[in-house]
N, C-alpha and C positions, 0 to 999 in steps of 0.2 A: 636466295638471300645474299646481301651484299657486305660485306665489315663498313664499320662506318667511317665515312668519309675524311678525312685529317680537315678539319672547320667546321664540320656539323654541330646542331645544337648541341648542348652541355646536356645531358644526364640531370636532373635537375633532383634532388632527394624528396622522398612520399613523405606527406606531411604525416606528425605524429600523430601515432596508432590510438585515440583514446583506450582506455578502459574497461574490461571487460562490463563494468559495474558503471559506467557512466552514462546518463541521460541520453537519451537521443533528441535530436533538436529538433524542435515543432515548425511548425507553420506559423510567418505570422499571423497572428490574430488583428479582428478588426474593430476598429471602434466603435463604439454604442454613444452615437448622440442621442440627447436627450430628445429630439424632434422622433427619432427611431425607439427611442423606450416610448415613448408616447402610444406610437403607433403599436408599436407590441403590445402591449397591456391592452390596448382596447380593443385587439384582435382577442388577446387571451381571453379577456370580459365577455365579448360574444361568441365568442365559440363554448363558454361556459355557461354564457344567460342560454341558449339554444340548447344545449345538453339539457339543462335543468327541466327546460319545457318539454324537451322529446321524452325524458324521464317522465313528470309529472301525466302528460297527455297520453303515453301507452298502458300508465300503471292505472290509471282512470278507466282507461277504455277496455282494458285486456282483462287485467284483474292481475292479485300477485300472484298466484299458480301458475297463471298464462301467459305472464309477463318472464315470471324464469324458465318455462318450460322453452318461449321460443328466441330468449337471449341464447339459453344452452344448444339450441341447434341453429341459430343464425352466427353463431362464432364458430360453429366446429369448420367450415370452409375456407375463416378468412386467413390463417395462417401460410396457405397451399397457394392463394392467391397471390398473398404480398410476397411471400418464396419467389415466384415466377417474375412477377415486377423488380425484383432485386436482382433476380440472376441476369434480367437484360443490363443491369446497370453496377457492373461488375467492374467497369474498366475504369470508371471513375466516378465510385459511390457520393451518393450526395449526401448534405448534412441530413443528419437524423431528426433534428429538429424540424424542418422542414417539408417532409415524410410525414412525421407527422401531424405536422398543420394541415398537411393535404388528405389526409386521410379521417385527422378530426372533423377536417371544414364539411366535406362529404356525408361524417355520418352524423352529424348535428347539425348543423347553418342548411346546407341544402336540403336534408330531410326536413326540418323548422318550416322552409320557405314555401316546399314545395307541399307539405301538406297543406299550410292555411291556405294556399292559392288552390289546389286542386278540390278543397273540401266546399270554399267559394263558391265555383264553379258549378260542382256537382248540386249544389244546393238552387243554385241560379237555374239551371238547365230544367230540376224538377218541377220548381216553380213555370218554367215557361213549355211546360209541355214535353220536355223531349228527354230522353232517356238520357239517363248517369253515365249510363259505360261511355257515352261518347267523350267524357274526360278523358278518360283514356287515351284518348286521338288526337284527339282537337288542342288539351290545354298541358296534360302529363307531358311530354316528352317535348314541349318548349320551354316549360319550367324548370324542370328537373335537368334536364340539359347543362341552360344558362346558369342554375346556381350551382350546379358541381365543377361548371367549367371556372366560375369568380374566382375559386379561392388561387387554382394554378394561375390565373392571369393575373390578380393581384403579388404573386413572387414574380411572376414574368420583369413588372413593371417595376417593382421595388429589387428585385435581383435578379437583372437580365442578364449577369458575372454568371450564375450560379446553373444558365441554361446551356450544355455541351452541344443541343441540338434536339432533334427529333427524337430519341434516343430517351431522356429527359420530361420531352413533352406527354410520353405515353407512359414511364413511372407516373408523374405526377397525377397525371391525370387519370389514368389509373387508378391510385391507391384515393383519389378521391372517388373514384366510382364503385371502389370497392367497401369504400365507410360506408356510403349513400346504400350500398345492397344490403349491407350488413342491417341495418336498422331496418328498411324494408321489408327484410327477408321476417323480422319478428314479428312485423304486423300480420301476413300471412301466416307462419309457422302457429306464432302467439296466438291470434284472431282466431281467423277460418280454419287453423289446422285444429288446435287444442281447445280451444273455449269452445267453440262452434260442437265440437264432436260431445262434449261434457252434458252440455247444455240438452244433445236431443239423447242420445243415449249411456254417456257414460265417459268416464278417465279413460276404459279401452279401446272407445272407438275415438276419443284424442289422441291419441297417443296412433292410432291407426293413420289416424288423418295426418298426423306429423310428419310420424314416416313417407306417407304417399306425396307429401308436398314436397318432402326433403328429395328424393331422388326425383321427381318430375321438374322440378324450380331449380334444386340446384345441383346435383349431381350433372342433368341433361345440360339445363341452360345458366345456370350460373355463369359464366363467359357475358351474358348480354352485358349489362350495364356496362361491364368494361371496356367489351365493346365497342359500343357509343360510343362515350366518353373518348374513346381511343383517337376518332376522327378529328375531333378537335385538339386533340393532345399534337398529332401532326402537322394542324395548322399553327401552332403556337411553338411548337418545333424550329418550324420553317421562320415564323417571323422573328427568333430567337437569332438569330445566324445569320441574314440580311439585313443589309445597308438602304436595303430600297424602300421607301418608308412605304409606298403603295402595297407592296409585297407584308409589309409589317400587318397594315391593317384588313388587307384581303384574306388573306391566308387563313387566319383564325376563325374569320366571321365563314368563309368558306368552308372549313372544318368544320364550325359551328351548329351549320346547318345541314350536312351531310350527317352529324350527328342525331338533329331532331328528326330530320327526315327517315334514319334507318330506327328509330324508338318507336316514331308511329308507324311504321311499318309493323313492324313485331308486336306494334298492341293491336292494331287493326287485323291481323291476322283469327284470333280467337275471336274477335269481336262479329267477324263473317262468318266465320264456324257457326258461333251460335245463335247469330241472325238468320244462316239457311239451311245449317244442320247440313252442309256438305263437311265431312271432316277430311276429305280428299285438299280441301284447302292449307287446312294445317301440314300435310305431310309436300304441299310443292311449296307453301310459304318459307318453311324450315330449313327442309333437305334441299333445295332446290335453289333458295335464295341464301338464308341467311347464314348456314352451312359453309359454304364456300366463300361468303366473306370472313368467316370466319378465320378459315383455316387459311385464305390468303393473308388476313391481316399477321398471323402468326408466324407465317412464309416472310413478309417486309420485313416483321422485326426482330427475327431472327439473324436474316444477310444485312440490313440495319448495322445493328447491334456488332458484327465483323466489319462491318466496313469504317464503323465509324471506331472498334477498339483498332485500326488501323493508322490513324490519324497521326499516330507517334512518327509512322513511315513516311507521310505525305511534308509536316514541318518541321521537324527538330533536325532534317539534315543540314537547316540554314545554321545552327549552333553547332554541328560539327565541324563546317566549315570554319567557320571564327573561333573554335579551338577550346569551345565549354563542352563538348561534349565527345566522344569516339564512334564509328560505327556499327561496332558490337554494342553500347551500350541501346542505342539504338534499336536496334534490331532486337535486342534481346525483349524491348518493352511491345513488340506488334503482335504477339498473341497472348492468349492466357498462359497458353503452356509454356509459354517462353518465362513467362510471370515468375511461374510456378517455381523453375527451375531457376533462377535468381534466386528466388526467397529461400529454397533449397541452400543453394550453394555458399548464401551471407550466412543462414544459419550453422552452416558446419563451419565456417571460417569466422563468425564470428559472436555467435552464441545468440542469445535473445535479443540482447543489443544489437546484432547485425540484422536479423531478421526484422526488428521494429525500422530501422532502419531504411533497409531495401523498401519495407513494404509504402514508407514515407517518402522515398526517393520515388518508387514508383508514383506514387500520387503525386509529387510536386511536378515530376517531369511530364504526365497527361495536362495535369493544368499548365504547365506552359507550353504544351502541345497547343491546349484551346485557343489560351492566350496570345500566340503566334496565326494562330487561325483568323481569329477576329480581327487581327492589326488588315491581313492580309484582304481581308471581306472589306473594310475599311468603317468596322463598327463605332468608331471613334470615334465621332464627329467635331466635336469641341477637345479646344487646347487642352482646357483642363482633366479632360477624360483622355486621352492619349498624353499628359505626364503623367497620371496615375497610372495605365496601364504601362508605363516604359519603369514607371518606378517599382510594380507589384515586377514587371521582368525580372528587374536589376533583381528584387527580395528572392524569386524564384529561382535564380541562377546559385544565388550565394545560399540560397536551401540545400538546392541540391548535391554545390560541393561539399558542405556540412554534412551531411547523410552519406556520402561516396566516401568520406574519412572511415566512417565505422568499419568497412571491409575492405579497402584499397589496402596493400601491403599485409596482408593476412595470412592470405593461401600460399605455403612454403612451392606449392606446386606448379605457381605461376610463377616467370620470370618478373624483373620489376622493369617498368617501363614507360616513356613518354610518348604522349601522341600532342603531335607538334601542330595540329589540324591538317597533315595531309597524310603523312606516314608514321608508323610506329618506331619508338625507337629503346630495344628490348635491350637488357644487360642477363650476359646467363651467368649458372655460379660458375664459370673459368673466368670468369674476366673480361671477356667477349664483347663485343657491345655491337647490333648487328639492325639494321635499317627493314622493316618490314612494311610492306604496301600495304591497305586496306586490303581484307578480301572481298572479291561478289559477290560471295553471300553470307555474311556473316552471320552467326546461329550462337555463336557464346559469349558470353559477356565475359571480355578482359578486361579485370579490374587495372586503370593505367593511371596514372599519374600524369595531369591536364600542363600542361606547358603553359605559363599564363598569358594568356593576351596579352593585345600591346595597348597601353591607356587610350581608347577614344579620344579623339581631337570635336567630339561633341557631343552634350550630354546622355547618357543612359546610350549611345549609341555602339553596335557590333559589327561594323564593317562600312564602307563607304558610302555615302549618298544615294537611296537609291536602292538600296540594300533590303527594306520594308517590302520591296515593290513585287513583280510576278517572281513564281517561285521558281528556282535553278532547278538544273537536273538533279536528282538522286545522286550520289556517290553510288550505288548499286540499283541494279533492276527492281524493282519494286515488287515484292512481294515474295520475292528469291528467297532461299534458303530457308521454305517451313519445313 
């Protein structure tokens, strides 16, 4: 370390420390035109009209004993489900609203759809001769598919802001395949588990048959629908994040049908079983096939899931440069654990209010993680969507200084200091005042005090002409310092 130079920057003083007791500042918020309440209300409307009839139609068909017996054990699964879908989507939660319309749309609208089309069918086939279960094959898993896939494509196209990527595509789609099981699952449990069992011998051998469905359906395989549903979640991923419009519509429709085509697989499996009474079928359909897509699919979105809570590493060194950001803070947001240990350290230096904080600072600085990503893919395309996206910048940048107040000058243990966007420049308590380089691999966040940039000479812009375009080196090796 060097004393500082006689003309180096000025020491510039850390803005005032709010308040133990004072608010921490939000996100902005967005507006609701009325073209968009329109639309909402008439999603809510149907997603309501459909509950009513999936209500009305299993309480008919099941009865009310067998109606609560198989809500009570097609629920006890879905908690453990949506758990798993959220812990992939950890790095930059999505709104909760949304979650749940995807997870509504699945266990209402696509169940709605896909029974009157499947019941159609089954009805159509008996009249012409030929066995029911081929629903199953033939018309189940291109219906069921396409309507649990609608509701995520419909956020796709009304909020393609709100897609980080692949990551994204397999929540969504996901937690719609797990509404769509959930209801399903009671038509079996409810049905052929509980009623059926009543019906020929008794409440104990329902109650037999629940149990044997619960652990055979979804203990074993509860994973399918999700599954499915997963492949198109990836294609809708991918077209979430390219600029190629070809790539937009292939992608999805190609997920689409990787989807339908592994559903009729999985039904056509039993279906040959008990066509030829070889059950040697079931154990290579399963083990052999479905098995191991399984547990790859888990394997992607797992290094998925790291690669992409990595993103912070990949864009925000271009705002270090330009002197909004440091390269500890940085570094400090590319893992959880790194996360963790932030939200730690505001809370001890700055109480509740620090820890809401951080953890809002984290979130604004992943979205303009994305937000720097998408400039970069060149998802813009029109003027007016690259000013909004330069102007959500600009809101994102001055968030996140707003949020870095709450614990900047806090910790007596840190020196105080400015980062000029190349070098640190520290003051200790003698008086000192001392020039420190980035390190290679930074691992702790020093809370520093941001030197201010110099005004743009054009609008919402941070650095020269040019600047938007392929991304510079790293300030550090990527990936250094876990």
């Amino acid at each position: 370390m060097a004393d500082t130079p006689p003309g180096g920057p000025p020491l510039t003083p850390a803005p005032a420390v709010p308040s133990p007791d004072a608010a921490a500042p939000r996100m902005p918020l967005r507006r609701l035109g009325w073209r968009r309440v329109l639309v909402l209300a008439g999603v809510v409307l149907l997603i309501a009209a459909c509950a009513v009839y999936m209500l009305y139609t299993l309480g008919s068909n099941l009865g009310l004993d067998a109606l609560l017996v198989g809500v009570t054990a097609a629920i006890l699964p879905v908690p453990v489900l949506v758990a798993c879908f959220l812990w992939l989507d950890r790095y930059e939660p999505e709104p909760l609203k949304y979650l749940i319309f995807c997870f509504a749309w699945g266990a209402f609208v696509s169940t709605a759809a896909s029974l009157t089309v499947n019941n159609t069918f089954a009805a159509l086939f008996k009249d012409w001769g030929v066995s029911s279960s081929l629903t199953g094959v033939l018309v189940a898993p291109f219906i069921e598919e396409l309507t649990k896939a609608l509701g995520p494509i419909l956020l796709l196209i009304f909020r393609r802001k709100e897609w980080s990527g692949i990551t994204d595509g397999l929540v969504y789609c996901g937690l719609s395949a797990v509404g769509f099981a959930m209801v399903e699952n009671i038509l079996y449990l409810g049905g052929l588990g509980y009623a059926s069992g009543v019906d020929q011998w008794g409440p104990a051998t329902g109650v037999r048959n629940v149990i044997v469905i619960f652990i055979s359906r979804i203990l074993f395989f509860g994973f399918a629908h999700p599954l499915f549903t997963s492949m198109t979640g990836v294609g809708l991923g991918i077209a979430a994040r390219t600029a190629d419009r070809r790539v937009r519509v292939l992608a999805p429709v190609a997920g689409l049908l990787l989807a339908m085509m592994l559903h009729g697989t999985w039904n056509l499996i039993p279906t040959l079983v008990q066509a030829t009474g070889q059950a040697v079928i079931f154990f290579y359909g399963m083990v052999a096939v479905m098995v191991p897509i399984f547990f790859g699919m888990v394997g992607f979105a797992v290094w998925l899931r790291a690669w992409e809570g990595r993103l912070t590493e990949r864009t925000l060194p271009d705002y270090v440069r330009a002197g909004w950001l440091s390269p500890p803070e940085v570094a400090a947001l590319g893992s959880l654990g790194r996360r963790h240990a932030a939200r730690t350290w505001a809370r001890r230096v700055g109480g509740d209010a620090g820890l809401r904080a951080m953890r809002g600072y984290q979130f604004a600085a992943t979205r303009l993680a994305l937000l720097r990503d998408g400039m970069r893919r060149g998802l813009d395309r029109k003027p007016a969507e690259r000013e909004n996206t330069l102007r959500e910048e600009r809101q994102l940048l001055e968030t996140i200084a707003a949020y870095r107040s709450f614990f900047v000058g806090r910790d007596p243990q840190t020196p105080v200091g400015v980062w000029d966007g190349q070098r640190y420049h520290l003051r200790f308590p003698d008086g000192t005042q001392r020039v420190v380089d980035a390190p290679d691999s930074p691992v702790v966040p020093i809370p520093v005090v941001l030197a201010p940039p110099p005004p743009p000479a054009y609008p919402a812009g941070y650095g020269p002409p040019g600047w938007y375009g392929p991304r510079p080196a790293a300030p550090w090796p990527p990936g250094g310092g876990r």
